[in-house]
MARLUMVEX-534123 format. One record per residue: residue number from 1; residue in one letter; x negated, y, z of N, C-alpha, C, CB in turn. Coordinates in nm, 4 decimals. Glycine has a CB too. Example, Ala and Ser with C-alpha at 12.3 -4.5 7.8 and 13.67 -1.06 7.14 Angstrom:
2
BAKE num residu     n_c1     n_c2     n_c3    ca_c1    ca_c2    ca_c3     c_c1     c_c2     c_c3    cb_c1    cb_c2    cb_c3
BAKE   1      A  -1.3190  -0.5690   0.7800  -1.2300  -0.4500   0.7800  -1.3200  -0.3300   0.7800  -1.1308  -0.4473   0.9046
BAKE   2      S  -1.2850  -0.2250   0.7080  -1.3670  -0.1060   0.7140  -1.2900   0.0030   0.7870  -1.4084  -0.0598   0.5725
This chain:
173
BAKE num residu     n_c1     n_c2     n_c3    ca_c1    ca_c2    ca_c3     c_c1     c_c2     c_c3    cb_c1    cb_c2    cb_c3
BAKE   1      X -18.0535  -5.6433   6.3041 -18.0403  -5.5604   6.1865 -18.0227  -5.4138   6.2280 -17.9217  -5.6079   6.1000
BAKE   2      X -18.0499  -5.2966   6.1453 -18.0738  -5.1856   6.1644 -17.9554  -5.1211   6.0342 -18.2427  -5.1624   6.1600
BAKE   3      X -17.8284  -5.0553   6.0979 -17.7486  -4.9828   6.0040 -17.7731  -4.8475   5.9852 -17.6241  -4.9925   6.0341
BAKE   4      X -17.7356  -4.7755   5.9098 -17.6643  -4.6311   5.8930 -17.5702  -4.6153   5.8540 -17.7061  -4.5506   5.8319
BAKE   5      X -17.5015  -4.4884   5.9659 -17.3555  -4.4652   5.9265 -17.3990  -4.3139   5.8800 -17.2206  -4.4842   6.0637
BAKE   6      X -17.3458  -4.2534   5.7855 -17.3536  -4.1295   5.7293 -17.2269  -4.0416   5.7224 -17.4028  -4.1485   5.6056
BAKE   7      X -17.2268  -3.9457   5.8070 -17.0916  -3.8143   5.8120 -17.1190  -3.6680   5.8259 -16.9936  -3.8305   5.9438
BAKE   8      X -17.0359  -3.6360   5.8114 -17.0973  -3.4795   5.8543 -17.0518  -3.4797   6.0155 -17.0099  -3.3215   5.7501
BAKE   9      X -16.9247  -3.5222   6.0847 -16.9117  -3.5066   6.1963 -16.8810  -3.3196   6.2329 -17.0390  -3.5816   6.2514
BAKE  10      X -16.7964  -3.3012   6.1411 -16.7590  -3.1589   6.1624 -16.6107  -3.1428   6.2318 -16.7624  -3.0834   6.0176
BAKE  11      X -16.5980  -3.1790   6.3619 -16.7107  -3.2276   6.4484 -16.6726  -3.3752   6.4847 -16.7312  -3.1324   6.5855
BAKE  12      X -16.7658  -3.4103   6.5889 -16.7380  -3.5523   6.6275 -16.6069  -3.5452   6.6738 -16.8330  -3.6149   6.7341
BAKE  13      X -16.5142  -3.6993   6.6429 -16.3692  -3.7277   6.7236 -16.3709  -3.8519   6.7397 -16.2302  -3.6912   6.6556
BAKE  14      X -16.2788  -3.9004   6.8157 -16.2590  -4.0198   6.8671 -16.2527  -4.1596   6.7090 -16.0991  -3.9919   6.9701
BAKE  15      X -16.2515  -4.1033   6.6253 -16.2405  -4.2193   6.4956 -16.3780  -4.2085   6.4816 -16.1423  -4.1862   6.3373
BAKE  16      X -16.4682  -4.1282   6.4886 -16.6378  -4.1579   6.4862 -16.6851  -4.2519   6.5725 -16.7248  -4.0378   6.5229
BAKE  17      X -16.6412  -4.2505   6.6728 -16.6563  -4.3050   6.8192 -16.6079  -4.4501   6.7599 -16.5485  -4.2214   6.9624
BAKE  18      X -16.4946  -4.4890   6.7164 -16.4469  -4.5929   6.7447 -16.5021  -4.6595   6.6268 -16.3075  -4.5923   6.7724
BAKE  19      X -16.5830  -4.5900   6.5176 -16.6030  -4.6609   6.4301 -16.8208  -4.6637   6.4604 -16.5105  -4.5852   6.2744
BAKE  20      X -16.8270  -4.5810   6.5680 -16.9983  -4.6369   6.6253 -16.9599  -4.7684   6.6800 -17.0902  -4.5301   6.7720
BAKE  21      X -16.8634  -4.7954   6.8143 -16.8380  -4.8869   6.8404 -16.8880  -5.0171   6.7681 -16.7382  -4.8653   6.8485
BAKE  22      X -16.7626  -5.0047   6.6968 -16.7563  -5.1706   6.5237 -16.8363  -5.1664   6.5106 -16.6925  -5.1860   6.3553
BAKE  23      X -16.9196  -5.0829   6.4844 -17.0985  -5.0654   6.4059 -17.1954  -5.1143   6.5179 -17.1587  -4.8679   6.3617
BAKE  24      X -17.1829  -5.1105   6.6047 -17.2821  -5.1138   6.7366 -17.2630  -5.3110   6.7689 -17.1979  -4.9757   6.9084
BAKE  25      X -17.1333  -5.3435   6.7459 -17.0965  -5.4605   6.7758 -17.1295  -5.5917   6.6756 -16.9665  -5.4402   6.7963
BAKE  26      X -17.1536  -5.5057   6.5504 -17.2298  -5.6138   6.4429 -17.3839  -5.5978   6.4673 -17.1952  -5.5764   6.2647
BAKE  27      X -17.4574  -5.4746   6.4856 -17.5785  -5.4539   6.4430 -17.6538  -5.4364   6.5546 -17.5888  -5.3541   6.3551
BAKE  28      X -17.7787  -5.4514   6.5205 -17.8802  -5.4324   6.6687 -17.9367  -5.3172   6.7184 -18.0012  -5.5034   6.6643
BAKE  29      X -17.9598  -5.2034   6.5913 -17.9678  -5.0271   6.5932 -17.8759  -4.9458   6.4994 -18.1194  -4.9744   6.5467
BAKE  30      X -17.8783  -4.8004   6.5051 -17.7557  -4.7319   6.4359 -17.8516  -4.6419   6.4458 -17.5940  -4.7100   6.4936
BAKE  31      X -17.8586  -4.5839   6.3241 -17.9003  -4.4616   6.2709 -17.7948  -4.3675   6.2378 -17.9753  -4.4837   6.1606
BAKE  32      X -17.7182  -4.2649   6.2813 -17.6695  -4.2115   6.2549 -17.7114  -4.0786   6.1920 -17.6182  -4.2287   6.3246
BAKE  33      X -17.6236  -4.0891   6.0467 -17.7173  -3.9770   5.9804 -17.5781  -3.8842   5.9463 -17.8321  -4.0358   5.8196
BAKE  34      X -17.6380  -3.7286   5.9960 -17.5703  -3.6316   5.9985 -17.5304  -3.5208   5.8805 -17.6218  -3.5892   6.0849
BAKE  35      X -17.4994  -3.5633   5.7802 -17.5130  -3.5079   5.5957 -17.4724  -3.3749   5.6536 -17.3811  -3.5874   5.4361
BAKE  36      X -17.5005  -3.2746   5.4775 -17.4818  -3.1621   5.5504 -17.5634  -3.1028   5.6587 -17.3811  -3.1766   5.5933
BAKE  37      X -17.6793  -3.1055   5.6637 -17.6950  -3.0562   5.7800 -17.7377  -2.9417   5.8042 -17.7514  -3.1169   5.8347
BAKE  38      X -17.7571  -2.8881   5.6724 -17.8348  -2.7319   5.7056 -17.7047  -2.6422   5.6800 -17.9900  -2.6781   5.5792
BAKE  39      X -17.5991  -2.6861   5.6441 -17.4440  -2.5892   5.6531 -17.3790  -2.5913   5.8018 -17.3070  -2.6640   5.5392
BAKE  40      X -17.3251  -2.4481   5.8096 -17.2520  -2.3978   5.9277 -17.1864  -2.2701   5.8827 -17.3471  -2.3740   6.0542
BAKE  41      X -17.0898  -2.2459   5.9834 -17.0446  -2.1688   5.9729 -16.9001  -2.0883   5.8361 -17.1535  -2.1412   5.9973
BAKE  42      X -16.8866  -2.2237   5.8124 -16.7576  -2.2487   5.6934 -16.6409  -2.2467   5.6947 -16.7463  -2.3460   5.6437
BAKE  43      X -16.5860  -2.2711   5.6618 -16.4757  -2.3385   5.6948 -16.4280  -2.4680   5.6691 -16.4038  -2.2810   5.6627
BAKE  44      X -16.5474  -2.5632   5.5445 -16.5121  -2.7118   5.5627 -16.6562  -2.7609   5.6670 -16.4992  -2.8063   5.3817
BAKE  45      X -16.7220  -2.6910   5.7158 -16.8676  -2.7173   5.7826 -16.8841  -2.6263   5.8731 -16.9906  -2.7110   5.6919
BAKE  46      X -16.8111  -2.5714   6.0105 -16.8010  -2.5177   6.1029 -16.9173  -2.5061   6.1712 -16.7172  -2.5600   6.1555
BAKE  47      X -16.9757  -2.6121   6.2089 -17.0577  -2.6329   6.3044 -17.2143  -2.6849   6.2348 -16.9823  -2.7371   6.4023
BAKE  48      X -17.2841  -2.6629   6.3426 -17.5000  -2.6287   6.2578 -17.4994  -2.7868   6.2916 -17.6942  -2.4817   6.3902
BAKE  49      X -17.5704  -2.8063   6.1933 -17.6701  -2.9467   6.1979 -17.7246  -2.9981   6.3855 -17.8494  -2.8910   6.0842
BAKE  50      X -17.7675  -2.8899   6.4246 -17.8468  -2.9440   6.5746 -17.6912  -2.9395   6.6920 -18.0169  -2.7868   6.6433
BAKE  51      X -17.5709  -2.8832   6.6723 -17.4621  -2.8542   6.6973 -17.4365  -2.9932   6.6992 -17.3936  -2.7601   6.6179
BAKE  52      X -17.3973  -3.1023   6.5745 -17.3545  -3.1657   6.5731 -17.4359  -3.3607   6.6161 -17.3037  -3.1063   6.4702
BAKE  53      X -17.5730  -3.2907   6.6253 -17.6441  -3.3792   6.7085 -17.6280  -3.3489   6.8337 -17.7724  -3.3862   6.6838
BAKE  54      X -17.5693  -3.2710   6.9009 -17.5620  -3.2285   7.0720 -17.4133  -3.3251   7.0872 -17.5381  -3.0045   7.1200
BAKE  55      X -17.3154  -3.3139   6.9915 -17.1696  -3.3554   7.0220 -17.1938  -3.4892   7.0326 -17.0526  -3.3198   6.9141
BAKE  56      X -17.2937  -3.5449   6.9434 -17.3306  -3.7068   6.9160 -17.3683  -3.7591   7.0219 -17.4393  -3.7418   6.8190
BAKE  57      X -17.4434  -3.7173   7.0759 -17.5586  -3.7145   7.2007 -17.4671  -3.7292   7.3284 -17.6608  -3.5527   7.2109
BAKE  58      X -17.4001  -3.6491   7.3263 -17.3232  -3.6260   7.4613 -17.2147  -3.7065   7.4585 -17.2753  -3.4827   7.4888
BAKE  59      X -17.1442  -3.7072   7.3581 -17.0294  -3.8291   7.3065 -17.0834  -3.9410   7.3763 -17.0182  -3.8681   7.1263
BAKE  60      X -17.1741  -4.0031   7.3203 -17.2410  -4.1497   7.3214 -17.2792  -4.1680   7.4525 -17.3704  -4.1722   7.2257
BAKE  61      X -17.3339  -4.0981   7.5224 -17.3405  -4.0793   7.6574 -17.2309  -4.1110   7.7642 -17.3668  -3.9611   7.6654
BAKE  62      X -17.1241  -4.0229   7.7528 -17.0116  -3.9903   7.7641 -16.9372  -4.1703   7.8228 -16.9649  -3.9081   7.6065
BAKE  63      X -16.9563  -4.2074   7.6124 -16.8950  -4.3436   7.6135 -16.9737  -4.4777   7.6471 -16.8435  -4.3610   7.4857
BAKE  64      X -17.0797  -4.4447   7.7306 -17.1332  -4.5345   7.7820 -17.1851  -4.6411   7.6718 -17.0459  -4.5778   7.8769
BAKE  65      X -17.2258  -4.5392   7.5531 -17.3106  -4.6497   7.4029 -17.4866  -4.6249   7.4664 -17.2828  -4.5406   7.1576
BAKE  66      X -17.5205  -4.7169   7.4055 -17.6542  -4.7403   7.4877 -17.7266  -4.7123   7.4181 -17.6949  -4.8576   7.5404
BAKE  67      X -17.7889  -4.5089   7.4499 -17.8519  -4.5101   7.3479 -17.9778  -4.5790   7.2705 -17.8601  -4.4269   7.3561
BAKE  68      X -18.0425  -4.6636   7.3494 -18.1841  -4.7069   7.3310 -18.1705  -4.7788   7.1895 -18.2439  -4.8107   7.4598
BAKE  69      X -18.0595  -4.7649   7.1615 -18.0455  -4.8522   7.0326 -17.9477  -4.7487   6.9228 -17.9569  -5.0222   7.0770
BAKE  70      X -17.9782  -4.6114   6.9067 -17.9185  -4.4986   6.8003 -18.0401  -4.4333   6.8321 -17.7573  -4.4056   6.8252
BAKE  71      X -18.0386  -4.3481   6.6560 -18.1068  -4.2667   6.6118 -18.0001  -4.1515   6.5510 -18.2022  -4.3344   6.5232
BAKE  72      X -18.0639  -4.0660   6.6110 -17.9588  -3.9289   6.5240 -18.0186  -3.8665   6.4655 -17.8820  -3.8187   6.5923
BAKE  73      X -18.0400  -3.8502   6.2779 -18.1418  -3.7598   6.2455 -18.0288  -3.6987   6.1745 -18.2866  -3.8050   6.1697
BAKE  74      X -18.0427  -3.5359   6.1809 -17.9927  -3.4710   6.0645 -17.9920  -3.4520   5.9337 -18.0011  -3.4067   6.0745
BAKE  75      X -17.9441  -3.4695   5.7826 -17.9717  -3.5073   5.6624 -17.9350  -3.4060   5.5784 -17.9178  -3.6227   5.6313
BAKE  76      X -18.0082  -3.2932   5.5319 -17.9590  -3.1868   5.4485 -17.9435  -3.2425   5.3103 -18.0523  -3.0641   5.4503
BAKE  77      X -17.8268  -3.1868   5.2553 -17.8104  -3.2124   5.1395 -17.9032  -3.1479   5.0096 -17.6879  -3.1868   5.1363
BAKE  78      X -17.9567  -3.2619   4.9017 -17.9808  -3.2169   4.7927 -17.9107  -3.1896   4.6434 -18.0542  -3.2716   4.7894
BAKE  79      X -17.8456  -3.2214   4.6681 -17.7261  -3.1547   4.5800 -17.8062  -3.2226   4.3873 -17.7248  -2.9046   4.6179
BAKE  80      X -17.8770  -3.3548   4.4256 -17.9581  -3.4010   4.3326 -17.8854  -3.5885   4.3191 -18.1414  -3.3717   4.3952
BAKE  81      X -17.7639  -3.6424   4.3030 -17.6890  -3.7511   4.3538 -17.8071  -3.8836   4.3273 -17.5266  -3.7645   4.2643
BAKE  82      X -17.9060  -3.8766   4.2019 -17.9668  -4.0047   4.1641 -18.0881  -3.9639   4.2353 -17.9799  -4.0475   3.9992
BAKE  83      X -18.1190  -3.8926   4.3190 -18.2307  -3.9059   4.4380 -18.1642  -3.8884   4.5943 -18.3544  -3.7750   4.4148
BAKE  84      X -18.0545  -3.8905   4.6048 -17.9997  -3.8864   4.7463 -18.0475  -3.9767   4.8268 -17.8664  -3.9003   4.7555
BAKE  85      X -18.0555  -4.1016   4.7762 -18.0784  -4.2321   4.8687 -18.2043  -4.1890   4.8741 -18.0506  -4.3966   4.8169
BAKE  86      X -18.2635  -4.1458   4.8175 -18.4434  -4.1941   4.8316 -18.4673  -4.0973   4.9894 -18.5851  -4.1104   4.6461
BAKE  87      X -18.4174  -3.9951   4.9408 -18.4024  -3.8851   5.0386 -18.3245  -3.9097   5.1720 -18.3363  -3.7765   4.9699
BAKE  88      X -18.2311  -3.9937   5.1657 -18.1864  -4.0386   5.3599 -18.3023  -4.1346   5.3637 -17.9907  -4.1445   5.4129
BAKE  89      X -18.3373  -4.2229   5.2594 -18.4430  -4.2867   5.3435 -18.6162  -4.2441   5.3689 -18.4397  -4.4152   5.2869
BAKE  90      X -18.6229  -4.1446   5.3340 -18.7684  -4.0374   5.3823 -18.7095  -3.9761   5.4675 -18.8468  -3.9208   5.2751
BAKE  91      X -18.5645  -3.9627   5.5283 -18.5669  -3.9009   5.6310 -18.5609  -4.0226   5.7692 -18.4488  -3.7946   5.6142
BAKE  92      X -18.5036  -4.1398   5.7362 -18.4644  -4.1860   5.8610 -18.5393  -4.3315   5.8850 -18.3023  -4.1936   5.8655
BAKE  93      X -18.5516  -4.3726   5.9714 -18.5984  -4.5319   5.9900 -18.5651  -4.6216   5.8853 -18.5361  -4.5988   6.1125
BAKE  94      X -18.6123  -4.7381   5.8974 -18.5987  -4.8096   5.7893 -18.4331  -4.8624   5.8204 -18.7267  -4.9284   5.7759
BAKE  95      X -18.3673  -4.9161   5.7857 -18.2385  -4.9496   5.7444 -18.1632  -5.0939   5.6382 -18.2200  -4.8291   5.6846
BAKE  96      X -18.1137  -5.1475   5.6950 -18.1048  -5.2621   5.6324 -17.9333  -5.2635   5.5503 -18.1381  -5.3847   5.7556
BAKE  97      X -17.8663  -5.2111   5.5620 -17.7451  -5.1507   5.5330 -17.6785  -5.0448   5.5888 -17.6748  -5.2243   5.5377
BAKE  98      X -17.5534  -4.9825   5.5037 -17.5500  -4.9028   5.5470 -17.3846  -4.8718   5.5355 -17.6506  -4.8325   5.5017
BAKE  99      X -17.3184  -4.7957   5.6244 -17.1598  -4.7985   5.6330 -17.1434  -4.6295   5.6109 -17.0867  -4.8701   5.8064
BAKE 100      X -17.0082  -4.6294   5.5407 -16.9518  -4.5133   5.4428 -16.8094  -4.5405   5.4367 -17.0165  -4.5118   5.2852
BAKE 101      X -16.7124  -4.4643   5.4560 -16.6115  -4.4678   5.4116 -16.5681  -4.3329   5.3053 -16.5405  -4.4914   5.5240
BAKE 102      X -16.7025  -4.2665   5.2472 -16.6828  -4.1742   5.1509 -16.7331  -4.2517   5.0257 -16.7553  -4.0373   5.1821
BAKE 103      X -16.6550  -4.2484   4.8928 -16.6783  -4.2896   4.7924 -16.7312  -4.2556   4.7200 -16.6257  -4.3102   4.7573
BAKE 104      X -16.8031  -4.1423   4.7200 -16.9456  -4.0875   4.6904 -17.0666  -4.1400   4.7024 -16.9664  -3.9971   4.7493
BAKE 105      X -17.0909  -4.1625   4.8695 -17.1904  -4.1662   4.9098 -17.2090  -4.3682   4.8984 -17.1892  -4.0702   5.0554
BAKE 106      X -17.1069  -4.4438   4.8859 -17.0780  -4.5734   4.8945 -17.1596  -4.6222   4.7322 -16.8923  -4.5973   4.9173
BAKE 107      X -17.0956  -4.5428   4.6089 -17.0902  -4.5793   4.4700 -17.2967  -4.5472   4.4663 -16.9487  -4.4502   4.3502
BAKE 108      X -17.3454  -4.4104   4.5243 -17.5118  -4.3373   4.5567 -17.5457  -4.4819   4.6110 -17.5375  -4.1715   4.7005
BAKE 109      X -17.5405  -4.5293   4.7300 -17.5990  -4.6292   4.7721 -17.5496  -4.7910   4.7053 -17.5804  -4.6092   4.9162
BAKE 110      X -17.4516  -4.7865   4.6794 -17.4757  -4.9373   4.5875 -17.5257  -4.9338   4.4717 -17.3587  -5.0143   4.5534
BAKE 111      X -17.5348  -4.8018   4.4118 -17.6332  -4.7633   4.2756 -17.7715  -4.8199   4.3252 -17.6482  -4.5726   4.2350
BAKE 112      X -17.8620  -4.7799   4.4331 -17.9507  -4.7799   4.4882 -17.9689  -4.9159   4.5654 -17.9476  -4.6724   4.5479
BAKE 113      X -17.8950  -5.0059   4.5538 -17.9087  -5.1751   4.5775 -17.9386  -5.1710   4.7195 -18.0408  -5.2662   4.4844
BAKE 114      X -17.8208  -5.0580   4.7875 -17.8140  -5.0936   4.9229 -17.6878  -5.1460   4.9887 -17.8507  -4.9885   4.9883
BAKE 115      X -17.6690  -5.2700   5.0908 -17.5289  -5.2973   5.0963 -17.4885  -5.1983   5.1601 -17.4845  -5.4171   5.1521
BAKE 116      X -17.3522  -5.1811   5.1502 -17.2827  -5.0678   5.2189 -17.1540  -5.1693   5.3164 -17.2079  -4.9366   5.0790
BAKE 117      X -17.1130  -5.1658   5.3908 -17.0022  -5.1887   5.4978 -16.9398  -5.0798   5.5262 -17.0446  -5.2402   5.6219
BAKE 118      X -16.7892  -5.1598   5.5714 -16.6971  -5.0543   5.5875 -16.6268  -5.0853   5.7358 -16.5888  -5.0505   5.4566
BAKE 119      X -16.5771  -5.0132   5.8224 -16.5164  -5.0494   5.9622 -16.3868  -5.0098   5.9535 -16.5825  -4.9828   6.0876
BAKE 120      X -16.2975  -5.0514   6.0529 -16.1595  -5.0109   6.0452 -16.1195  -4.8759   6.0847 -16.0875  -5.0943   6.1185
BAKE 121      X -16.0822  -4.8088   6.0205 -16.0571  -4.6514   6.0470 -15.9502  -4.6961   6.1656 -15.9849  -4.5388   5.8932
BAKE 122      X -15.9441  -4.5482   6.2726 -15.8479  -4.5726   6.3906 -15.7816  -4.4107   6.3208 -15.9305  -4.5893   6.5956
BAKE 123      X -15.6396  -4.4931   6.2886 -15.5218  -4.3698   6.2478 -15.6047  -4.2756   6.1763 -15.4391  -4.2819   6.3873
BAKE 124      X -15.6191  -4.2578   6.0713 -15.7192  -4.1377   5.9590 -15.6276  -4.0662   5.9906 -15.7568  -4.1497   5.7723
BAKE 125      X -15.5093  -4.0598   5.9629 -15.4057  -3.9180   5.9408 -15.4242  -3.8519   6.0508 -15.2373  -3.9373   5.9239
BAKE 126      X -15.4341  -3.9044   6.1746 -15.4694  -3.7970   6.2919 -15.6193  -3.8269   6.3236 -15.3680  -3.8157   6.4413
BAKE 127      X -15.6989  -3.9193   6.3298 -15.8715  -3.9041   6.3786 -15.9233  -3.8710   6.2394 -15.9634  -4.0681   6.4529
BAKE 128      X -15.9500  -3.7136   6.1787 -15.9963  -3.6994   6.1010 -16.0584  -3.5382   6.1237 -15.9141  -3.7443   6.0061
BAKE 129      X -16.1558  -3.5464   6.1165 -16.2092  -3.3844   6.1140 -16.1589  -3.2547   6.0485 -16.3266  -3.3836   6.0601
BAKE 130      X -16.1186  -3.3158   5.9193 -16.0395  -3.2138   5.8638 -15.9386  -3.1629   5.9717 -15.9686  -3.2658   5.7373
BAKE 131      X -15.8257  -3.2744   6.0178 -15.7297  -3.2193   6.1237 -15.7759  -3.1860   6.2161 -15.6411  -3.2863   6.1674
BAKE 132      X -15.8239  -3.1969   6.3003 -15.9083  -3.1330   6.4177 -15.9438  -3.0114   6.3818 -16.0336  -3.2043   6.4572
BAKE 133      X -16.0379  -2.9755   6.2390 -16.0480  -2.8213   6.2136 -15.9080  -2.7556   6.2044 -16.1282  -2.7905   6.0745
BAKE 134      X -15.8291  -2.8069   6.1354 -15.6902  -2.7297   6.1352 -15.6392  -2.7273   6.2661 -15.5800  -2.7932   6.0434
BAKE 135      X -15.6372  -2.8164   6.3640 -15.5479  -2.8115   6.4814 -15.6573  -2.6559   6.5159 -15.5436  -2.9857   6.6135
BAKE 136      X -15.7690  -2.7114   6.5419 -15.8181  -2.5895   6.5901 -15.8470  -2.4557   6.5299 -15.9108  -2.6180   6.6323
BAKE 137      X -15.8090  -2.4594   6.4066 -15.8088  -2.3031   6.3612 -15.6576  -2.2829   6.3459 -15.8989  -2.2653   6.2059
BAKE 138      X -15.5166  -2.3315   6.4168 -15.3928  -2.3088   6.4622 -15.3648  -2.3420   6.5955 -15.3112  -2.3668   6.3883
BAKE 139      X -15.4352  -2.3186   6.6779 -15.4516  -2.3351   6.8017 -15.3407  -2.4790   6.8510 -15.4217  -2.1819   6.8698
BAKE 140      X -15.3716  -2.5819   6.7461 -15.2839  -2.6804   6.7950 -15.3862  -2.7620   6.9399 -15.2388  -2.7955   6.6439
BAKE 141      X -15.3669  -2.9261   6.9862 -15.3996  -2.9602   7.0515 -15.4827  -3.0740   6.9940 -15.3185  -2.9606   7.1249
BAKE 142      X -15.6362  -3.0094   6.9540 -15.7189  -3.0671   6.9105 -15.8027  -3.1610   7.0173 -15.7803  -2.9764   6.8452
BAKE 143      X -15.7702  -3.0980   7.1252 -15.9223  -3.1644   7.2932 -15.8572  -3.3128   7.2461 -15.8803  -3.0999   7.5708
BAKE 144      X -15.7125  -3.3378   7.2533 -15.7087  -3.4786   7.2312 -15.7860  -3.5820   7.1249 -15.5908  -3.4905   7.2105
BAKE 145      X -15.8387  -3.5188   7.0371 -15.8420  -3.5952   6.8723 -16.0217  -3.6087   6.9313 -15.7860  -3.4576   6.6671
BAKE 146      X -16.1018  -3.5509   7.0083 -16.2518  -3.5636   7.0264 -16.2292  -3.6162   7.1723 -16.3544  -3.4125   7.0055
BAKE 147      X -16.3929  -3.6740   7.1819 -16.4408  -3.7105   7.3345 -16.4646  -3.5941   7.4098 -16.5748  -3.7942   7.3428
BAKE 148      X -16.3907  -3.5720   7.5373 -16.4012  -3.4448   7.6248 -16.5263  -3.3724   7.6059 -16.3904  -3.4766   7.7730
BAKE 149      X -16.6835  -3.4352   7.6280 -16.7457  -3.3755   7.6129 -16.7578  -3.3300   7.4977 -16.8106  -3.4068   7.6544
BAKE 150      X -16.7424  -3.3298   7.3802 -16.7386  -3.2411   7.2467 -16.6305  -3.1290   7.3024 -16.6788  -3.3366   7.0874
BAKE 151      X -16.5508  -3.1626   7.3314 -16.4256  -3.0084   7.3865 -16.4937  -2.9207   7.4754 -16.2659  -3.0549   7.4948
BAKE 152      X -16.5792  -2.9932   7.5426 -16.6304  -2.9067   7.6374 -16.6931  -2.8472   7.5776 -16.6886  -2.9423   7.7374
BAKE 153      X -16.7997  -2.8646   7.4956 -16.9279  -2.8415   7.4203 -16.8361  -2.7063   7.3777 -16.9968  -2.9736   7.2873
BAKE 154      X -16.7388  -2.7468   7.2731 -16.6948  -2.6582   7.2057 -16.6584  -2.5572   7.2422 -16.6310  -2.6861   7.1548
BAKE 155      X -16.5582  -2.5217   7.3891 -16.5471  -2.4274   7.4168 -16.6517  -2.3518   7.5368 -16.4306  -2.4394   7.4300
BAKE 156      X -16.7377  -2.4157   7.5366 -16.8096  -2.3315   7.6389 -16.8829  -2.2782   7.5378 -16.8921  -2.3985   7.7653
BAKE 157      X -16.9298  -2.3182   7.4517 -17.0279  -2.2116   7.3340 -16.9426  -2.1324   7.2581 -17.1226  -2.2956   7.2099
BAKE 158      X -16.7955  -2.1128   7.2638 -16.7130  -2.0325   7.2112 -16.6805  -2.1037   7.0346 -16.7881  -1.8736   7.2273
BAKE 159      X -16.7471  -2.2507   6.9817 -16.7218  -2.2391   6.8673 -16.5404  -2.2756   6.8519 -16.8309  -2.3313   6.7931
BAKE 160      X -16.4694  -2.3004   6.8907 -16.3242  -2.2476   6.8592 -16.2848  -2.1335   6.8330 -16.2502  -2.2643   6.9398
BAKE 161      X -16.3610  -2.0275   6.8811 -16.3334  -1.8953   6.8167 -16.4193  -1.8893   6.6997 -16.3592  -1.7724   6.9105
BAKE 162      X -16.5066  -1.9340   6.6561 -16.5988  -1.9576   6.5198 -16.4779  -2.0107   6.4349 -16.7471  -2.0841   6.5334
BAKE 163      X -16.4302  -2.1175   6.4538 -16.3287  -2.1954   6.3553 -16.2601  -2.1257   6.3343 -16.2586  -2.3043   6.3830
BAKE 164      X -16.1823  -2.0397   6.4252 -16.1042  -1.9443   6.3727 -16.1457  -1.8464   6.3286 -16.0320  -1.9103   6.4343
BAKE 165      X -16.2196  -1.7771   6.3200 -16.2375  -1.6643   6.2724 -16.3195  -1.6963   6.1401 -16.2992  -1.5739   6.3742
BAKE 166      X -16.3688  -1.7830   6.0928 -16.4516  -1.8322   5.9664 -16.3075  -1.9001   5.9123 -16.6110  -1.9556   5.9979
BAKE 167      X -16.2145  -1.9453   5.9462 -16.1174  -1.9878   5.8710 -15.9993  -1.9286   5.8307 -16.0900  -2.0729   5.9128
BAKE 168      X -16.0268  -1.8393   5.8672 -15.9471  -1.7173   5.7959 -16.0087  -1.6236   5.6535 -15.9308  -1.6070   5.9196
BAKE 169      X -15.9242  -1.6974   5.5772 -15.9785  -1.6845   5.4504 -15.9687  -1.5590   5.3803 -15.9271  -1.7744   5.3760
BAKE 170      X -15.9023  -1.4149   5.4488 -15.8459  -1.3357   5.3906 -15.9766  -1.2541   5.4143 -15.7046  -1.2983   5.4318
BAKE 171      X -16.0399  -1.1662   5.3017 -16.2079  -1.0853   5.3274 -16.1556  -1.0003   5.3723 -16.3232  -1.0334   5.2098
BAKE 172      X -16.0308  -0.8997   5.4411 -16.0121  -0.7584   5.4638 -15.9015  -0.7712   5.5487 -15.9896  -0.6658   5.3384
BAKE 173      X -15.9487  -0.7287   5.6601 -15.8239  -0.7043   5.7598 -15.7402  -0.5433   5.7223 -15.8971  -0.7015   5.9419
């Protein structure tokens, strides 16, 4: 069988990881689809669409997931909810279900008579992107919450200074 998991991955962390895993361990391919993808530079969407296919890439690598069996396509939003599905699926391989733990995108695809699955979240309150953007736009200790190579990624292209400085919400110094 052939899944999709759908996130923005702003950015990848170790609860993405652990929930490719579960996904990898039921199914025979993973499409991972990257929503959002033509936003950057935000403050709830930090990081570019091809940004967050490099973290995926290198992650998976990293964790010794095999890629011969993931697809990473990026999925811009249409901001159109009763054609969304039609639209991840003109973008990505065919797909036989698909996993969500956003209730948006879960209610879009069971509208659309696709099964949806769910995996066990690892600790949401700390593996969650939101916190990771906050640790890192308060210079807390975010390297822990992602796979090294995303930390690396991140600070060698300087986007920790992006997070911060796009997350500072005040227009006038």
């Amino acid at each position: 069988m052939v899944a999709v998991f759908i996130g923005r991955f702003q950015p990848v962390h170790r609860g993405h990881i652990h929930t490719i895993r579960q996904i990898l361990s039921e199914e025979g391919e993973l499409i991972i689809a990257i929503g959002s993808a033509q936003y950057s530079h935000t403050p709830d969407n930090p990081f570019s669409g091809g940004e967050r296919v490099m973290f995926l890439h290198h992650a998976l690598i990293e964790e010794g997931i095999d890629m011969s069996r993931v697809y990473i396509v990026p999925v811009p939003d249409i901001h159109i909810h009763p054609l969304w599905v039609a639209h991840l699926k003109s973008l990505t391989p065919y797909f036989d279900r698909a996993y969500t733990h956003n209730p948006l995108v879960r209610r879009l695809l069971e509208d659309a008579g696709v099964e949806v699955c769910e995996t066990k979240l690892l600790e949401r309150s700390r593996f969650s992107a939101e916190h990771v953007r906050e640790l890192l736009r308060q210079g807390g200790n975010w390297e822990a919450l992602v796979p090294p190579s995303v930390a690396a990624l991140i600070k060698k292209h300087k986007m920790d200074e992006r997070v911060r400085a796009i997350g500072d919400t005040r227009l006038k110094r």
